[in-house]
C-alpha positions as CSV (number, residue, x, y, z in Angstrom):
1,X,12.6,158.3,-154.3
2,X,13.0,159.8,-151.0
3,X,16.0,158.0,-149.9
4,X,17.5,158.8,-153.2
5,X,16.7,162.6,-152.4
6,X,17.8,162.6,-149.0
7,X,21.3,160.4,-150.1
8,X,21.7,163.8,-152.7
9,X,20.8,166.2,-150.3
10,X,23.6,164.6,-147.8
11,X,26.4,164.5,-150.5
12,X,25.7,167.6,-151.6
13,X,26.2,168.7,-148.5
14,X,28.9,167.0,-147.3
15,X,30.7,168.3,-150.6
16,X,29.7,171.4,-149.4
17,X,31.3,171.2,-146.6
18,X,34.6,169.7,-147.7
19,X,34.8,172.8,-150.2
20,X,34.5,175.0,-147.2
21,X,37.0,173.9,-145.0
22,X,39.8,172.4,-146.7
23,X,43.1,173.2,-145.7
24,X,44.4,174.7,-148.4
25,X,44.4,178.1,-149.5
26,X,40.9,179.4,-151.2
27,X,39.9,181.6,-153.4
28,X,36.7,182.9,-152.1
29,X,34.2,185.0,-154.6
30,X,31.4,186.4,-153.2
31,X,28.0,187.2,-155.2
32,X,25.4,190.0,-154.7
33,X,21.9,188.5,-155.0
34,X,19.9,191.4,-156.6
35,X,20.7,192.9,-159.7
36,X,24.2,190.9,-159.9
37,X,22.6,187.2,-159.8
38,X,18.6,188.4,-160.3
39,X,16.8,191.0,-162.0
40,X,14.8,191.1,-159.0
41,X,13.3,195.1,-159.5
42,X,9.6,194.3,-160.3
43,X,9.2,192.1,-157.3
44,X,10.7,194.7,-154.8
45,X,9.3,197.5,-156.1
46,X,5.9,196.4,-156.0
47,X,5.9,195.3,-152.4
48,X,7.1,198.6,-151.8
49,X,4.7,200.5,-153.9
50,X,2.4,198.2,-151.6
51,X,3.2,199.2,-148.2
52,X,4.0,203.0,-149.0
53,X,-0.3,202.4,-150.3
54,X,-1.4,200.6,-147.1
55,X,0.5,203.5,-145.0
56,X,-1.7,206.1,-146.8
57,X,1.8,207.9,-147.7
58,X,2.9,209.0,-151.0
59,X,4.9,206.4,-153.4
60,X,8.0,207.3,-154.3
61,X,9.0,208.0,-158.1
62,X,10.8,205.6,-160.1
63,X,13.7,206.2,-159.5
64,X,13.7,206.8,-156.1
65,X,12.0,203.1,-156.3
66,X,14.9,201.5,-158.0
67,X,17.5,202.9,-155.3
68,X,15.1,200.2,-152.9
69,X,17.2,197.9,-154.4
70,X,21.1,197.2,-152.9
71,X,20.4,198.9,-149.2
72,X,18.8,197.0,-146.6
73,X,14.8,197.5,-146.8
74,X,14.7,199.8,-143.3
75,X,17.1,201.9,-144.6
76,X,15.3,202.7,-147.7
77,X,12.1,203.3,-145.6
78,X,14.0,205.8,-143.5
79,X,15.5,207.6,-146.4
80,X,12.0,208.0,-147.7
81,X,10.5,209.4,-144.8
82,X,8.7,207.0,-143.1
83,X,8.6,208.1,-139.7
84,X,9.9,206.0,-136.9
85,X,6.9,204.9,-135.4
86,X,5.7,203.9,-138.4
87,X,9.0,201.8,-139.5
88,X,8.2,198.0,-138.1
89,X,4.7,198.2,-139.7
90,X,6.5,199.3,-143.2
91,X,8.9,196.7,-143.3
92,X,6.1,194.3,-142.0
93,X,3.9,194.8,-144.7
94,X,6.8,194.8,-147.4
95,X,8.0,191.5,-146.4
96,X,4.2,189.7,-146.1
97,X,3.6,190.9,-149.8
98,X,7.6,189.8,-150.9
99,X,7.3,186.8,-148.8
100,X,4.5,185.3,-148.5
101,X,1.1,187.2,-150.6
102,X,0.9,185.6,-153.8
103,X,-0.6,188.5,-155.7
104,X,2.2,189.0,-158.7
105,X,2.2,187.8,-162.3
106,X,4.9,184.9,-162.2
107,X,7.3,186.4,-165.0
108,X,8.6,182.9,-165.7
109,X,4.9,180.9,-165.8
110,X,2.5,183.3,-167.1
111,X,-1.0,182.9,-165.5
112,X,0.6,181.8,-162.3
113,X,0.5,183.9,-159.4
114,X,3.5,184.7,-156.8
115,X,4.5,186.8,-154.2
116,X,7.1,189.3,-154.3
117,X,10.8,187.2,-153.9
118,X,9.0,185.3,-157.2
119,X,8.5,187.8,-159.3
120,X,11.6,187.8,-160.5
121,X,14.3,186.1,-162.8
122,X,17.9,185.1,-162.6
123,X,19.8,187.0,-165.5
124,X,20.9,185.0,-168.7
125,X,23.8,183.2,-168.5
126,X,24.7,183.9,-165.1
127,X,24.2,180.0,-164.6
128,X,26.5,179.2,-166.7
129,X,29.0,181.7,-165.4
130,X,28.8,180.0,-161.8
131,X,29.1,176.5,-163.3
132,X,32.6,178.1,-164.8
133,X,33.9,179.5,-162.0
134,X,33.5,176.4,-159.5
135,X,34.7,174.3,-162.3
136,X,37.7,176.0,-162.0
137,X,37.9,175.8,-157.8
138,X,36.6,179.2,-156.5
139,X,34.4,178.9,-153.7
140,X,31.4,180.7,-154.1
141,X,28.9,182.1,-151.8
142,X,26.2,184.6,-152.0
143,X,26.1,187.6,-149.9
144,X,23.5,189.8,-149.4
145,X,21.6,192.4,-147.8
146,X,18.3,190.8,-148.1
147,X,17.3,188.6,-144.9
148,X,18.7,185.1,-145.0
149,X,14.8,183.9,-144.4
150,X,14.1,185.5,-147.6
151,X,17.3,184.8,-149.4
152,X,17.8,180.5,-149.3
153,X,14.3,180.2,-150.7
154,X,14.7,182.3,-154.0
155,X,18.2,180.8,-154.4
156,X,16.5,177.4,-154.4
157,X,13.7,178.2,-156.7
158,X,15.7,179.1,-159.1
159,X,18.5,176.4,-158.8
160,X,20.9,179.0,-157.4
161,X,21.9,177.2,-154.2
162,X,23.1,174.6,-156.3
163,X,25.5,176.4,-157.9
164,X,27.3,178.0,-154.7
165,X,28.4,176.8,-152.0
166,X,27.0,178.8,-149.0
167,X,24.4,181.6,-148.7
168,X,24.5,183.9,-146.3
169,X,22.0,187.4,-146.0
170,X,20.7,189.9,-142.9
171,X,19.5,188.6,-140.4
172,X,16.0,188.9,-139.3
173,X,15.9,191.5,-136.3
174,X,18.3,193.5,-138.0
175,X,21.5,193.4,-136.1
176,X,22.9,192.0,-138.9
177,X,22.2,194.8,-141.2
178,X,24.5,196.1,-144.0
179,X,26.8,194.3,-146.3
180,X,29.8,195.2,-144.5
181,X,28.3,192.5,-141.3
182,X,27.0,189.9,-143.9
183,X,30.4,189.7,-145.5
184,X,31.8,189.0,-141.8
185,X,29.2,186.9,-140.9
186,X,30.2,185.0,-143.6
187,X,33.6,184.7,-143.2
188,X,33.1,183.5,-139.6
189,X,30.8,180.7,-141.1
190,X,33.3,179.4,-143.8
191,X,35.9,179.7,-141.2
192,X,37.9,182.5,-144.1
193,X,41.2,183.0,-142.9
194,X,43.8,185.3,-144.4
195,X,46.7,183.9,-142.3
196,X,46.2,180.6,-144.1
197,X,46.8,182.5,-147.4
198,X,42.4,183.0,-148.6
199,X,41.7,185.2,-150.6
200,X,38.2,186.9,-151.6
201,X,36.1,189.0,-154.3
202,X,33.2,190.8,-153.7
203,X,30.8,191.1,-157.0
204,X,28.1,193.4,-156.8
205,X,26.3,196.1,-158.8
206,X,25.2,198.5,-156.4
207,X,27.8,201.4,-154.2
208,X,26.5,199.3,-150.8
209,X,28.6,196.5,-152.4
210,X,31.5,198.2,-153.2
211,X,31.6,200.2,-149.5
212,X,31.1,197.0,-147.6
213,X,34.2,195.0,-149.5
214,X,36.0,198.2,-149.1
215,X,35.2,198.0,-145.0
216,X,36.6,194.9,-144.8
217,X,39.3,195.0,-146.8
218,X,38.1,194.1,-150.6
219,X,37.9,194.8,-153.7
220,X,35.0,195.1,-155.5
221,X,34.3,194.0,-159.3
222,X,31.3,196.1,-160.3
223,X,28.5,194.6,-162.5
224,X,27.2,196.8,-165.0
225,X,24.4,195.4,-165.8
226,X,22.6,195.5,-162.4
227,X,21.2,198.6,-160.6
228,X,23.7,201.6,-160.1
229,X,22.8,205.0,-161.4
230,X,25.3,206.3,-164.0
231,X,28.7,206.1,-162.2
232,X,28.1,205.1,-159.1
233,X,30.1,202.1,-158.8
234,X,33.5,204.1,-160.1
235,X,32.4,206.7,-157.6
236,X,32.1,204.5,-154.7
237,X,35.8,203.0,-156.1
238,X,34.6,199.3,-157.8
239,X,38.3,198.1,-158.7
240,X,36.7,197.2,-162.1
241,X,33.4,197.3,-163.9
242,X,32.3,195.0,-166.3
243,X,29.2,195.1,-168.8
244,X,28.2,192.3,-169.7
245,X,27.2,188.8,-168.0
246,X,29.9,186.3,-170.2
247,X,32.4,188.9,-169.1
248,X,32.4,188.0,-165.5
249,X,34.0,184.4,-165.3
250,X,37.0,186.3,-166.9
251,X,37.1,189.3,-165.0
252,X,37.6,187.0,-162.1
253,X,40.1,184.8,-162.9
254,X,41.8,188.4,-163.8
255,X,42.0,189.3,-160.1
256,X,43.1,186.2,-158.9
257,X,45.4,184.9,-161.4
258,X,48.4,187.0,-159.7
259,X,47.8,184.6,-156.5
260,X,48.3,181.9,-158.7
């Protein structure tokens, strides 16, 4: 059984890799992880709720709660007033309950207990979707602000990594921070390159989204069903907005199909 595991593992990969590097043109989508791919707000918010508690200081209201979700986790902290020298022990104790503190009702196994990246479930249909849209020869590849440590588990609990072909988040110290340097991180990693005629898509329901494609040159398809506060993502200028899950193989095959 392991051989037969391992042999998978290393055609996966190598398809993988052929996917990535072919010389032909590619049309690239990248996915938000939160609130585009996962309705990930219970587990987030109650890691947060746990370390604002731990700190002694007051938890935020709901919806200052839900706006956790999209920005990087120290940014958050700082817009709700954690002061500096209190910031590495507030994103220390988020990420030991999200990561690692198996204290959450498991929405998907009731009974079971999980920590915070768990607690959490991938929105209906959205496999399907992805099975679509590599079907038809996108390459797909998650992007997001959540740390890559953090990111390539959940992705494989849920079967997500099989369904994309890279996945690429912040980086761990924090130099790699907003969505703007993971969607250039990526791009180094897949070897993206305009001159060679690739194209790309960012997807993503939250205005972080939106303002990192737009820093480096995207568009942004905005995904109604995920986290932004009543026009935020036409604020923040998503080229379109869509409401509903089935819509979004469509909508992307929309933007591209003038390359074609």
């Amino acid at each position: 059984m392991r051989v037969l595991l391992h042999a998978y593992h290393s055609y996966r990969n190598i398809h993988r890799e052929d996917r990535m590097t072919v010389s032909q043109p590619r049309n690239v989508v990248l996915l938000d992880l939160d609130g585009t791919l996962t309705k990930s707000d219970p587990g987030i918010i109650a890691c947060v709720i746990k370390a604002f508690q731990e700190l002694g200081r007051p938890v935020p209201d709901d919806a200052e709660l839900h706006r956790f979700i999209g920005p990087a986790i120290i940014e958050s902290m700082q817009r709700n007033h954690i002061p500096d020298d209190q910031l590495e022990r507030a994103v220390a104790i988020y990420r030991e309950y999200y990561t690692n503190k198996a204290v959450f009702d498991d929405p998907n196994e009731p009974g079971n207990k999980v920590p915070g990246r768990l607690y959490n479930t991938v929105y209906p249909g959205i496999p399907e979707q992805l099975r679509r849209l590599r079907a038809q020869g996108y390459v797909l590849a998650i992007a997001t602000c959540k740390p890559e440590y953090q990111a390539k588990p959940i992705c494989q609990h849920f079967g997500l990594d099989d369904l994309v072909d890279d996945i690429y988040g912040a980086s761990e110290d924090n130099s790699r921070l907003d969505k703007d340097q993971v969607i250039r991180y990526g791009f180094e990693k897949m070897g993206f390159d305009t001159a060679r005629g690739d194209r790309a898509l960012m997807v993503g329901d939250r205005w972080t989204d939106v303002e990192g494609a737009k820093a480096c040159g995207l568009a942004c398809l905005g995904c109604g069903w995920g986290y932004a506060e009543p026009g935020e993502l036409a604020e923040h200028g998503a080229y379109r907005i869509i409401d509903a899950v089935d819509q979004l193989c469509d909508a992307v095959d929309d933007f591209f199909t003038p390359a074609r």
